[in-house]
BALOBA-1460 file (C-alpha; in Angstrom, 3 decimals):
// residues 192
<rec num="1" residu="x" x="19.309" y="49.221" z="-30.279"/>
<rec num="2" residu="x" x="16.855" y="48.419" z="-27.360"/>
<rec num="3" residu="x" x="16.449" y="50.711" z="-24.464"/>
<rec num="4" residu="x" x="14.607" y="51.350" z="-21.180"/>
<rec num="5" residu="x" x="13.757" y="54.736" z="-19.758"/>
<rec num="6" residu="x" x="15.127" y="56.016" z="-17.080"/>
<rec num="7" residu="x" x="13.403" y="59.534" z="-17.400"/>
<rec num="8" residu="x" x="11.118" y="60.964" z="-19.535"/>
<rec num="9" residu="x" x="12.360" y="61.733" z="-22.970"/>
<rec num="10" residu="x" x="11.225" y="64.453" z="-25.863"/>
<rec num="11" residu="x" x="11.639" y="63.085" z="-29.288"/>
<rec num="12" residu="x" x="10.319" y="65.842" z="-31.531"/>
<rec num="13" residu="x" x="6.641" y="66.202" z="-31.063"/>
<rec num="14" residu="x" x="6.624" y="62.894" z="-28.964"/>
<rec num="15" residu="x" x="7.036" y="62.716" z="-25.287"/>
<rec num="16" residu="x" x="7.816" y="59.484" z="-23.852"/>
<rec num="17" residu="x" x="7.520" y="58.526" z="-20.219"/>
<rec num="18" residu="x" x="9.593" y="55.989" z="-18.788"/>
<rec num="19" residu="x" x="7.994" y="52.838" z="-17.571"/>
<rec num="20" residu="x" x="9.205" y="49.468" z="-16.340"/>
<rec num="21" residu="x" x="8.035" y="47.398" z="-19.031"/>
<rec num="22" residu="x" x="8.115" y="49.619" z="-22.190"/>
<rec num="23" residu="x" x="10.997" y="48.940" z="-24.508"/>
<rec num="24" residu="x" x="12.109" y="51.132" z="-27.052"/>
<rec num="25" residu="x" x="13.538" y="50.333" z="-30.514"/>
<rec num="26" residu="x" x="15.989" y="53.089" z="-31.440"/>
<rec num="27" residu="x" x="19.294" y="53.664" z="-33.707"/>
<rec num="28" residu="x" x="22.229" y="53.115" z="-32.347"/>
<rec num="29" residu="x" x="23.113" y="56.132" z="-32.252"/>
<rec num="30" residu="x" x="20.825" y="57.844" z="-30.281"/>
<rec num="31" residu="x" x="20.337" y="55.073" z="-27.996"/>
<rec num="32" residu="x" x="24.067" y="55.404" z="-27.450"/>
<rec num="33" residu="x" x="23.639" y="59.801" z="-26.482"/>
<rec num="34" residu="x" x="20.530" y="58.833" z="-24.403"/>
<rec num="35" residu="x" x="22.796" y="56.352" z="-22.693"/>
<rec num="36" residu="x" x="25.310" y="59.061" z="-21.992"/>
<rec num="37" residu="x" x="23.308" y="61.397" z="-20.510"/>
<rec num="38" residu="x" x="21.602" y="59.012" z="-17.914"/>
<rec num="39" residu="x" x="18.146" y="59.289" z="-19.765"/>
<rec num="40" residu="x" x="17.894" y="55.728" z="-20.690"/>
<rec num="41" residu="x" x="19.871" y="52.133" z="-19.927"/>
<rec num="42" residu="x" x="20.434" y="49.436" z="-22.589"/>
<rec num="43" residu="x" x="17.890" y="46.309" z="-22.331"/>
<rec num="44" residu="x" x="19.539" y="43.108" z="-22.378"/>
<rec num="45" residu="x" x="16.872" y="40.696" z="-23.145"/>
<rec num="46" residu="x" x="16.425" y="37.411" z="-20.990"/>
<rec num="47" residu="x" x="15.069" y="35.491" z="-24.021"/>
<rec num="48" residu="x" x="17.378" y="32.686" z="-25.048"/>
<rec num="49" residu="x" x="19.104" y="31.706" z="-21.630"/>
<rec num="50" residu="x" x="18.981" y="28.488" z="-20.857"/>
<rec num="51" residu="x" x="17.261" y="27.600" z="-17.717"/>
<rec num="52" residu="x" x="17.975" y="24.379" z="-15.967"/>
<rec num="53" residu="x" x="15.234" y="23.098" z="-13.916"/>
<rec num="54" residu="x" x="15.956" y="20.383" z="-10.790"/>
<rec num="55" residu="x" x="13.501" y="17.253" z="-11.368"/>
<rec num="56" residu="x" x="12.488" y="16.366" z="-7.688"/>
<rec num="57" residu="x" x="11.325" y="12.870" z="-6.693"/>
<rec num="58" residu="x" x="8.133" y="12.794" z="-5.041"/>
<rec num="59" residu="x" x="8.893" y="10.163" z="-3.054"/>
<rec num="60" residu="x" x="11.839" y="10.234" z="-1.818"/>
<rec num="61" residu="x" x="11.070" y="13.767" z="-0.588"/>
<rec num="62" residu="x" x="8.055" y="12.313" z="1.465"/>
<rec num="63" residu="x" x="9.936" y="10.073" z="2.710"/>
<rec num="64" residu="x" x="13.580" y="12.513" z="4.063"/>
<rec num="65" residu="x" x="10.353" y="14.600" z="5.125"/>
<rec num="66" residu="x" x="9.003" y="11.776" z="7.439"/>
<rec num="67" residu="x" x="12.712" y="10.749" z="8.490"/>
<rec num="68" residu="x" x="13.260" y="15.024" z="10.019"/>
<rec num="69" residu="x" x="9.559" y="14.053" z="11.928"/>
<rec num="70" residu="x" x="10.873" y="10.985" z="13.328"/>
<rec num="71" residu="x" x="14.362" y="12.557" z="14.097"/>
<rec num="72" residu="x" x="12.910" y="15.293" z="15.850"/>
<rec num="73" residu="x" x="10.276" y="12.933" z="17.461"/>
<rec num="74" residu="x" x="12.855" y="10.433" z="19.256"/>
<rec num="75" residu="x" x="15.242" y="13.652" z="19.333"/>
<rec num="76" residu="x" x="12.117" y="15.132" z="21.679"/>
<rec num="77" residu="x" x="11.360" y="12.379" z="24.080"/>
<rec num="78" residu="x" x="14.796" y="10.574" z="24.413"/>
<rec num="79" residu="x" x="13.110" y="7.171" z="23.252"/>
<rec num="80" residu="x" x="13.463" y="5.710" z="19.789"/>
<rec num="81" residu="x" x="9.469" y="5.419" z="18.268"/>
<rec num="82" residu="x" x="8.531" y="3.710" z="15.535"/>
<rec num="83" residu="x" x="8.806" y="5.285" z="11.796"/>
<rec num="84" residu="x" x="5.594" y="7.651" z="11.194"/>
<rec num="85" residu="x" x="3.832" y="5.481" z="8.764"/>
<rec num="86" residu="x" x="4.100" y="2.340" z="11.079"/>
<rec num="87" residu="x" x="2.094" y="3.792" z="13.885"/>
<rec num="88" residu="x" x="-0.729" y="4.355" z="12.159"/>
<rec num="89" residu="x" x="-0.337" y="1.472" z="10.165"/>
<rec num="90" residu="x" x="-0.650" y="-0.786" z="13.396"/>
<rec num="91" residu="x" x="-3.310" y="1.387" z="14.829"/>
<rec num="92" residu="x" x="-5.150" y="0.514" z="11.776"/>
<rec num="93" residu="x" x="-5.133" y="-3.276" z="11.392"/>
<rec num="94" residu="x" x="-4.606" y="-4.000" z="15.531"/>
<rec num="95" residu="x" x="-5.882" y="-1.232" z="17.007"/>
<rec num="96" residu="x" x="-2.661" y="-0.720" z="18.742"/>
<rec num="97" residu="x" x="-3.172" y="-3.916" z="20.794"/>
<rec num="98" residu="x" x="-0.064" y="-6.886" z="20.078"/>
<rec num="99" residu="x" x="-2.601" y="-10.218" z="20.484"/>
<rec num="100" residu="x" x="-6.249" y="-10.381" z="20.404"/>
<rec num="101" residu="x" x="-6.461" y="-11.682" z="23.962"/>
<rec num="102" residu="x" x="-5.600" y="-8.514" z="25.273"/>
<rec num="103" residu="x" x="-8.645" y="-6.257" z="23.196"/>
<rec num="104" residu="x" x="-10.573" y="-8.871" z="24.319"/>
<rec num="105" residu="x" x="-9.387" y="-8.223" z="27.946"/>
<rec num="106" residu="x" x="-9.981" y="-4.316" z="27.726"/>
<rec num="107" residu="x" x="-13.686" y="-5.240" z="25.743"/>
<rec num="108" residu="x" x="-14.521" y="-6.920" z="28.977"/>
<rec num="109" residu="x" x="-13.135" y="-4.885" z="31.557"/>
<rec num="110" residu="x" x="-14.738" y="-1.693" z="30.196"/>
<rec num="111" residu="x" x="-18.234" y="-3.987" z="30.029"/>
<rec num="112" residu="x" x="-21.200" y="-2.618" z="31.142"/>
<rec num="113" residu="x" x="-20.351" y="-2.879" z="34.768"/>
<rec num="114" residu="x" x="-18.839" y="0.766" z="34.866"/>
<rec num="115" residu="x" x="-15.690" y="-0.363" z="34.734"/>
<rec num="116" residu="x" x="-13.023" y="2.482" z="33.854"/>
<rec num="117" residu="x" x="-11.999" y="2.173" z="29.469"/>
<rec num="118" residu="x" x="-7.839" y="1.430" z="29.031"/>
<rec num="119" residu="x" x="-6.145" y="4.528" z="27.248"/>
<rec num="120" residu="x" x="-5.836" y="2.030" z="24.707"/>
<rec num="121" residu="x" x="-9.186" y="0.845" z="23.737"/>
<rec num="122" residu="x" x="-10.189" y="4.510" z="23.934"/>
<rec num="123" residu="x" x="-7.588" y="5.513" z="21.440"/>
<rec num="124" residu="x" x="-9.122" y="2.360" z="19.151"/>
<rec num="125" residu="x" x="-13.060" y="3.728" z="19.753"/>
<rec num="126" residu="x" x="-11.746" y="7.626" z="18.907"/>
<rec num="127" residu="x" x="-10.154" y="6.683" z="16.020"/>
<rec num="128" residu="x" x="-12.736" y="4.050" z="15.025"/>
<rec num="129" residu="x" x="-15.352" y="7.076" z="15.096"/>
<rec num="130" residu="x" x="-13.436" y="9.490" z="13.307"/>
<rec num="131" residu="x" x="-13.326" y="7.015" z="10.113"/>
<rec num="132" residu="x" x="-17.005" y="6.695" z="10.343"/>
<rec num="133" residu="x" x="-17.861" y="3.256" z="12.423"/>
<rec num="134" residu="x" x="-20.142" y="4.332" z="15.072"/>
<rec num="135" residu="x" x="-22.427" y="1.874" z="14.637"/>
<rec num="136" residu="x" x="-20.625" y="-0.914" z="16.634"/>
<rec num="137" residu="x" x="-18.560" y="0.522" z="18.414"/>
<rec num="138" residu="x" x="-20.382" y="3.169" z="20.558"/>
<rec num="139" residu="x" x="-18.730" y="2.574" z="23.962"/>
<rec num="140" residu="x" x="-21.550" y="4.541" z="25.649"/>
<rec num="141" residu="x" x="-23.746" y="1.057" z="24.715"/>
<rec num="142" residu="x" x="-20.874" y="-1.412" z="25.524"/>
<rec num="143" residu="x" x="-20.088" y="-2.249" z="21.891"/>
<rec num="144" residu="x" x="-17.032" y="-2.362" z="19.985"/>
<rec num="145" residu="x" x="-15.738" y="-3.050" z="16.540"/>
<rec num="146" residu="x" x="-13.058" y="-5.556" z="16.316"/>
<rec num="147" residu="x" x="-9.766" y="-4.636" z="14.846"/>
<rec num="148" residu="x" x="-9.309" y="-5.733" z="11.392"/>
<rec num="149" residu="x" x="-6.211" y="-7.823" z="12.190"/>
<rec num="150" residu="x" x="-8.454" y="-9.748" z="14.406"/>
<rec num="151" residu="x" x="-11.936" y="-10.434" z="12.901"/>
<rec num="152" residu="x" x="-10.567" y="-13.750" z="10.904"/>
<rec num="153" residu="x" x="-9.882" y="-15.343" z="14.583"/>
<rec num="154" residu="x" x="-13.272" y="-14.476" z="15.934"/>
<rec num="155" residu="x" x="-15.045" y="-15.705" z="13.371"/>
<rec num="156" residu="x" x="-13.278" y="-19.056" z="13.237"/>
<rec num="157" residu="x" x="-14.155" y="-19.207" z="16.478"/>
<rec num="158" residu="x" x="-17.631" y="-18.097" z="16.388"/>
<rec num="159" residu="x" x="-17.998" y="-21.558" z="13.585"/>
<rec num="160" residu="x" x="-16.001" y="-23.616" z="15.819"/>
<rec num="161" residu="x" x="-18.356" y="-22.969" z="18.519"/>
<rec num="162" residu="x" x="-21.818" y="-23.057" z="16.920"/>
<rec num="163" residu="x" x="-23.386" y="-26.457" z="16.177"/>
<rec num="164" residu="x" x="-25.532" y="-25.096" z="13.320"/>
<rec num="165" residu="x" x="-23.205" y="-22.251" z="11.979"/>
<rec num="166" residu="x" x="-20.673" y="-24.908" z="10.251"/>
<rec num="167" residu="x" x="-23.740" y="-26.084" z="8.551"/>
<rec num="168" residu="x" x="-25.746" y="-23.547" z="7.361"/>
<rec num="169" residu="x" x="-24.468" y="-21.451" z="4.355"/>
<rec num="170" residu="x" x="-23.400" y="-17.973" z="5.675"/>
<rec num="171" residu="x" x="-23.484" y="-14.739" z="3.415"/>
<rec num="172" residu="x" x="-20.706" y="-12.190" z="4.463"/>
<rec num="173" residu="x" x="-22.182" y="-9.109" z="5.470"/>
<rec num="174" residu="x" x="-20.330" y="-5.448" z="5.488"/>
<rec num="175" residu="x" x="-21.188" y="-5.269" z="9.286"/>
<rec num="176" residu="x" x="-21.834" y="-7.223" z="11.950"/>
<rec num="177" residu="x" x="-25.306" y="-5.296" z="12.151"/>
<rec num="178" residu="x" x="-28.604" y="-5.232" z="10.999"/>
<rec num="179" residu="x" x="-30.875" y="-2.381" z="11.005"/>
<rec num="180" residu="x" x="-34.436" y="-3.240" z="10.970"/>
<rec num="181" residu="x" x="-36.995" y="-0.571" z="10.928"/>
<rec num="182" residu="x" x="-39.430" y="-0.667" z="13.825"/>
<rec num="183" residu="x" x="-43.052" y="1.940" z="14.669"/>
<rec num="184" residu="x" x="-42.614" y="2.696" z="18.197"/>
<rec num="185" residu="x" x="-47.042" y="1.832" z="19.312"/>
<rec num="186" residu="x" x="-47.501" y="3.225" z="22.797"/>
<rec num="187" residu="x" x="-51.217" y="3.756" z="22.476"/>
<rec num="188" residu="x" x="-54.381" y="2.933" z="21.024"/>
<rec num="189" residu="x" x="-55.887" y="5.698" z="22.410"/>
<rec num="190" residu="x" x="-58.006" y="8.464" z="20.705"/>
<rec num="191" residu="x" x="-58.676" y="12.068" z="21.226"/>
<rec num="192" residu="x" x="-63.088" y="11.211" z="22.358"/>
């Protein structure tokens, strides 16, 4: 018989002490006296017992995790809003704006005249800069990148326009920038 101690427990010349992760092998017997007189308690081992385990889908718990944030989200305001993943999405490719016409708009109202930015081509430029574009779209120098959905139409425009452009081969570039290294020469003069 298996048993745990309960108390501490003189067998002969040995003393044991009880502990919560010692098991003893005994006879029967004595297991069943020790059992009796409160000293020890049977261990029923866990080994063998079948264990069922849930398989959860990865998926489909993003997605009843994203439906609670858009419940409580329309729940919140009192307006129906667009699914989580779809606002971003759009912010992405259009920069929130519905036709190009209307960036274009914003672009030129927040030119270099000190004109006041829309909320929405300020949301664009923030969340262009936090992904790492500052190159052309630093409002503070009246530049901005294009959203994505909308480059194609410039450019076709930009060929449409130009007389030489349609002709000449063009190479794609990553940006619409290129750096050239420069020396800044203010003076020729020498310390005599």
């Amino acid at each position: 018989m298996k048993i745990t101690l309960l108390q501490e427990w003189q067998n002969g010349d040995d003393l044991y002490k009880p502990t919560k992760y010692q098991i003893l092998e005994i006879p029967d017997e004595i297991g069943e006296r020790l059992i009796e007189d409160g000293i020890a308690e049977k261990h029923i081992s866990k080994v063998g017992k079948t264990v069922v385990v849930k398989e959860v889908d990865q998926a489909a718990k993003e997605k009843e995790i994203e439906a609670m944030i858009d419940a409580k989200l329309n729940t919140a305001s009192g307006k129906k809003k667009p699914p989580f993943g779809e606002v971003s999405k759009k912010l992405e490719k259009t920069g929130g704006y519905d036709e190009f016409w209307q960036f274009a708009t914003d672009v030129y109202k927040a030119g270099p005249g000190g004109r006041s930015i829309s909320s929405k081509l300020s949301t664009w430029d923030k969340s262009v800069k936090t992904t790492g574009h500052l190159a052309e779209g630093d409002e503070a120098q009246g530049g901005y990148l294009v959203p994505e959905e909308f480059r194609a139409t410039l450019m076709e425009n930009l060929i449409e326009a130009s007389i030489i452009r349609g002709k000449a081969t063009t190479i794609p570039m990553q940006t619409n920038t290129i750096r050239i290294p420069t020396v800044e020469d203010w003076s020729h003069e020498s310390n005599t």
